[in-house]
C-alpha positions in Angstrom: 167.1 89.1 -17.6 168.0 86.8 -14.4 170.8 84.9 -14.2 170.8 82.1 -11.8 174.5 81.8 -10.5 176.3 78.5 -11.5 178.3 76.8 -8.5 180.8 75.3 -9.9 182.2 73.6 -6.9 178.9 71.3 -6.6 179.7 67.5 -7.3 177.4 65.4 -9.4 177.4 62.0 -8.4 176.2 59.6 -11.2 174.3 56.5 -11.3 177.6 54.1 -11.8 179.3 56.3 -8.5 175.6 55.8 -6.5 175.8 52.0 -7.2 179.3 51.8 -6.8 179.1 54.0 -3.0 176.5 51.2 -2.0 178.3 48.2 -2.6 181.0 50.0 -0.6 178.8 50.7 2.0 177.1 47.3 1.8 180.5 45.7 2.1 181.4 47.5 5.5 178.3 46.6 7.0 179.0 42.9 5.9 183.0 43.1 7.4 181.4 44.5 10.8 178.5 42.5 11.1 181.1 39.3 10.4 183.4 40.2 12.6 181.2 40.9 15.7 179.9 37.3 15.5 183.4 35.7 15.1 184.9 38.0 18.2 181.5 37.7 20.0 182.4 33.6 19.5 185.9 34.0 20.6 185.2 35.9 23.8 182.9 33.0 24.7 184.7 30.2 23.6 188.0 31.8 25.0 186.4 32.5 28.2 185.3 29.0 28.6 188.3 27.9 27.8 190.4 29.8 30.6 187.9 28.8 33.2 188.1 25.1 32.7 192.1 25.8 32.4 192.1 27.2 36.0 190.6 24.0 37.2 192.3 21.4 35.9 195.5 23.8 37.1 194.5 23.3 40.8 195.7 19.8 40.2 198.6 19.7 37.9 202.3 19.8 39.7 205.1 21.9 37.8 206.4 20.8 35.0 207.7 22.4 31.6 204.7 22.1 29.6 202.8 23.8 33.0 205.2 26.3 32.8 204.0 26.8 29.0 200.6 26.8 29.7 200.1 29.5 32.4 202.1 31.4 29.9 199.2 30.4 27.1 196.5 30.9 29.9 198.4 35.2 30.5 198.2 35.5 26.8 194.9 34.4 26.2 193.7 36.6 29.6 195.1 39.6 28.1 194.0 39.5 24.6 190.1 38.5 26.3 190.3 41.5 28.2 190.5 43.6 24.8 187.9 41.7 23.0 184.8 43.4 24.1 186.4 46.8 22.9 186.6 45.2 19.4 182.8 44.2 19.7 181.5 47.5 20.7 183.7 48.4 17.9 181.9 46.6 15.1 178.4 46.5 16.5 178.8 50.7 16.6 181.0 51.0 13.5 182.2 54.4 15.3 185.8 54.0 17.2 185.5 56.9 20.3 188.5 56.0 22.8 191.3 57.5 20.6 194.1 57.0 18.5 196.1 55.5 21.2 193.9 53.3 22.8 193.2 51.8 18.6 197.2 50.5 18.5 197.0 49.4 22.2 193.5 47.1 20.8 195.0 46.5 17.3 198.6 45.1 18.8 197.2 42.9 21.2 195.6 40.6 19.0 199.4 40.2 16.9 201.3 39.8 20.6 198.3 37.4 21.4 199.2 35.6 18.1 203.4 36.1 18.2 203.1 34.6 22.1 200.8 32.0 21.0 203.2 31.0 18.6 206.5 31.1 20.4 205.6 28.9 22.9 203.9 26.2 21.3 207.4 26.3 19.4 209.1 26.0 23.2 206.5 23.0 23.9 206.6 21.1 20.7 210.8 21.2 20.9 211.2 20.4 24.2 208.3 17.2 23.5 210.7 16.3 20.4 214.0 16.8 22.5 212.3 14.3 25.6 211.2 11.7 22.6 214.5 11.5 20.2 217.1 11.8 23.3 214.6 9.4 24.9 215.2 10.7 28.2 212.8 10.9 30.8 214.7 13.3 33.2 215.2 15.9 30.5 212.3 18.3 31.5 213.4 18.4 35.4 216.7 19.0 35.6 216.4 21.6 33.4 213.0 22.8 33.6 215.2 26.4 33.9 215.2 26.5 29.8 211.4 26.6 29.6 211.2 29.1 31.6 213.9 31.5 30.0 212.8 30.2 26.6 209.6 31.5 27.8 210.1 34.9 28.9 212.6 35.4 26.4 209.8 35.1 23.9 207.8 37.7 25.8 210.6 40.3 26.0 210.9 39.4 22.0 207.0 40.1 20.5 206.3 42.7 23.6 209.3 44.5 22.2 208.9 44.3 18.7 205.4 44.8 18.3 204.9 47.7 20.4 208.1 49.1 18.3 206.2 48.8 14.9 202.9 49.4 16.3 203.9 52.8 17.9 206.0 54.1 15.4 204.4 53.0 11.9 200.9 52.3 12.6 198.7 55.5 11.9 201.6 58.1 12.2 200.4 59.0 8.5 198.5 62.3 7.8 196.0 59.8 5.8 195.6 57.4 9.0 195.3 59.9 11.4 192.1 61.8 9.0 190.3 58.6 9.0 191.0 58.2 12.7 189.6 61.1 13.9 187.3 62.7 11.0 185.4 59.1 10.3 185.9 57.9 13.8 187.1 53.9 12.3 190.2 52.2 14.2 191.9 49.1 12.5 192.4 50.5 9.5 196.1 50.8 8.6 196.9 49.4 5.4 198.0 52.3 3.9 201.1 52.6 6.9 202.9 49.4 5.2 206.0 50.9 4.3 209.0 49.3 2.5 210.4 48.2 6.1 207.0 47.2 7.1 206.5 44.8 4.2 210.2 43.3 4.4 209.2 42.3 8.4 205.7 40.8 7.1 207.1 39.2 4.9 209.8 37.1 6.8 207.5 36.7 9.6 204.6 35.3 7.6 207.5 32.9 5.9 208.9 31.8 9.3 205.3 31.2 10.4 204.6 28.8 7.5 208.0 27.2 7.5 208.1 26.4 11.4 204.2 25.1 11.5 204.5 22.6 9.0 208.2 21.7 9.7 207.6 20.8 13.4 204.0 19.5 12.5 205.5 17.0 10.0 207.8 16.3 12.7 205.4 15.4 15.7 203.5 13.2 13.2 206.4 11.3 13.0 206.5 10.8 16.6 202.8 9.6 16.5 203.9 7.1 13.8 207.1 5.4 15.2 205.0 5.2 18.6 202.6 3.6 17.0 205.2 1.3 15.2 206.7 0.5 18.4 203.3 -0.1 20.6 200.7 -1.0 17.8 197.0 -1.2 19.0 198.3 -0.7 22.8 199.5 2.9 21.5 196.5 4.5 23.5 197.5 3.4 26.6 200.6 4.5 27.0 201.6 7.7 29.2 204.3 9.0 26.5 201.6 8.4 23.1 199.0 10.4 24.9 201.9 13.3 25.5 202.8 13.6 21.9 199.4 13.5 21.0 198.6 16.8 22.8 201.9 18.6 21.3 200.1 17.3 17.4 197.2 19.1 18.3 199.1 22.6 19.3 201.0 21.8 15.9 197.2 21.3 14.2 196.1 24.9 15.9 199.1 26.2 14.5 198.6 25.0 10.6 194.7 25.7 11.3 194.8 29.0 12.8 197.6 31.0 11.8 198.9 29.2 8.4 195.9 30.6 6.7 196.1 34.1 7.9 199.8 34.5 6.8 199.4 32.8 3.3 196.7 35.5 2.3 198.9 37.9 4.1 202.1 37.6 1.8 199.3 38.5 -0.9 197.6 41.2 0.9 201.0 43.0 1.7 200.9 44.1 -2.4 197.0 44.7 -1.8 196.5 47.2 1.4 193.2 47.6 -0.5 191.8 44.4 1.0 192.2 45.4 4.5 188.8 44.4 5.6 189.2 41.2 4.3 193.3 40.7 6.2 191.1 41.4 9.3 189.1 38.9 8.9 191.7 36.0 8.2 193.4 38.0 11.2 190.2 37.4 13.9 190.2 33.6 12.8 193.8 33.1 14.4 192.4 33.9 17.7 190.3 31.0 17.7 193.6 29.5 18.9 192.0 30.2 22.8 190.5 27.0 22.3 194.1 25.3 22.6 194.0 24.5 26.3 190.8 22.4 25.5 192.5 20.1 23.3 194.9 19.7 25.9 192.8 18.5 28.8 191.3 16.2 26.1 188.9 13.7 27.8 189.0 15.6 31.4 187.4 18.4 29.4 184.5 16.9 28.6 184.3 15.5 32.2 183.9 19.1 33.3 181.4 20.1 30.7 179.2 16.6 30.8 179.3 15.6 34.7 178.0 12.3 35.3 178.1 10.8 31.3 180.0 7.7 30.1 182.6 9.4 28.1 
């Protein structure tokens, strides 16, 4: 009599696993196909945005908040230049460049972010330190601090986050499988150590606590100026100044409050990795922080010859 040979190292997938391997896969397909249209957005919107900056820089003198922008326009340049990789990225689903190229991509958008951040900080103090010491002559004199202030936040994030990058970020035996076996970048939720948490979690704290502190406080500005000046408000030179330094305080609350209030919740969930970067791609919709401050000049540019 014939025995047919058992194998006993076969795996039966039943209908509950099938279902539950689709969703799975349905899902990925979802987080790529979402976030090729928000980077594929960005990279437009962003370039837009640091073409129209280079003009309207042909014709501003030096100043501190100059000084602050060309630092927003290096920022913004650099991140831009690694957009397209993400792209290819999510329109492919296969990552091909390597391990160390992935950090290189993954870091820039949180230096984009950190540098983003620290100097609207340096803008919005120095704005509340000309307006409360009511003293025109502050930003001249000692238009030495922005600059410092400036590259001392570079040396800060460009240290830092290459530090935690490098040395946490898929140095794991699990990271490095999916890496190279499945070909994904991106994907390091299960790197967040103790350590790693602790720093997320006072960053994303210091995030929230400084955007709506200095928000609440350039509102106030916008209020005692228009206290003081009434319907004239408008037209005066120092109103329309504290009325760009609100909106860098808006792309603040707007952009990056979001990202780091689901990130305090994500940091006991690595599960939800897809879905941190997500809220992580929206915070680079920040690029559009140099049209806000143009304001009316922008729309100049973009609709010659209209009544605007």
């Amino acid at each position: 009599m014939d025995s047919t040979p058992i194998n006993t190292n076969s795996t039966v997938t039943t209908p509950a696993q099938n279902k539950s391997m689709g969703k799975a896969d349905f899902e990925e397909k979802e987080y790529h196909t979402l976030l090729t249209i928000i980077y594929t957005a960005v990279l437009i919107i962003g370039t837009a945005s640091f073409s129209i900056t280079l003009y309207f820089m042909k014709l501003r003198t030096s100043s501190s908040t100059s000084i602050a922008v060309i630092n927003l326009i290096f920022a913004h340049l650099i991140f831009l230049l690694t957009v397209p990789f993400r792209i290819y990225y999510h329109v492919t689903g296969h990552w091909r460049i390597g391990m160390a190229f992935c950090k290189v991509v993954s870091s820039m958008v949180h230096i984009h972010m950190y540098i983003s951040f620290g100097i609207y900080v340096v803008i919005l103090i120095t704005r509340l330190l000309v307006f409360y010491r009511n003293s025109e002559q502050l930003a001249s004199p000692r238009r030495i601090y922005p600059q410092v202030a400036s590259a001392v936040v570079w040396l800060i994030v460009l240290t830092i986050v290459t530090c935690i990058i490098t040395l946490t970020y898929g140095n794991s035996n699990k990271e490095r499988e999916t890496v190279y076996n499945h070909q994904q970048c991106f994907k390091f939720g299960n790197d967040l150590n103790h350590i790693s948490r602790v720093i997320n979690y006072v960053v994303s704290t210091l995030f929230i606590t400084v955007a709506i502190l200095l928000t609440g406080l350039q509102a106030n500005v916008l209020w005692l100026l228009y206290r003081k000046h009434h319907q004239c408000c408008t037209v005066q030179q120092e109103f329309g100044a504290q009325q760009k330094s609100l909106n860098f305080a808006l792309i603040m609350v707007v952009c990056f409050i979001p990202y780091h209030i689901f990130r305090l919740y994500y940091l006991q969930h690595p599960e939800l990795q897809n879905l941190n970067e997500v809220f992580l791609s929206l915070t680079t919709f920040n690029c559009v922080d140099m049209l806000t401050f143009f304001g009316r000049r922008t729309l100049l540019v973009c609709f010659p010859g209209k009544a605007i």
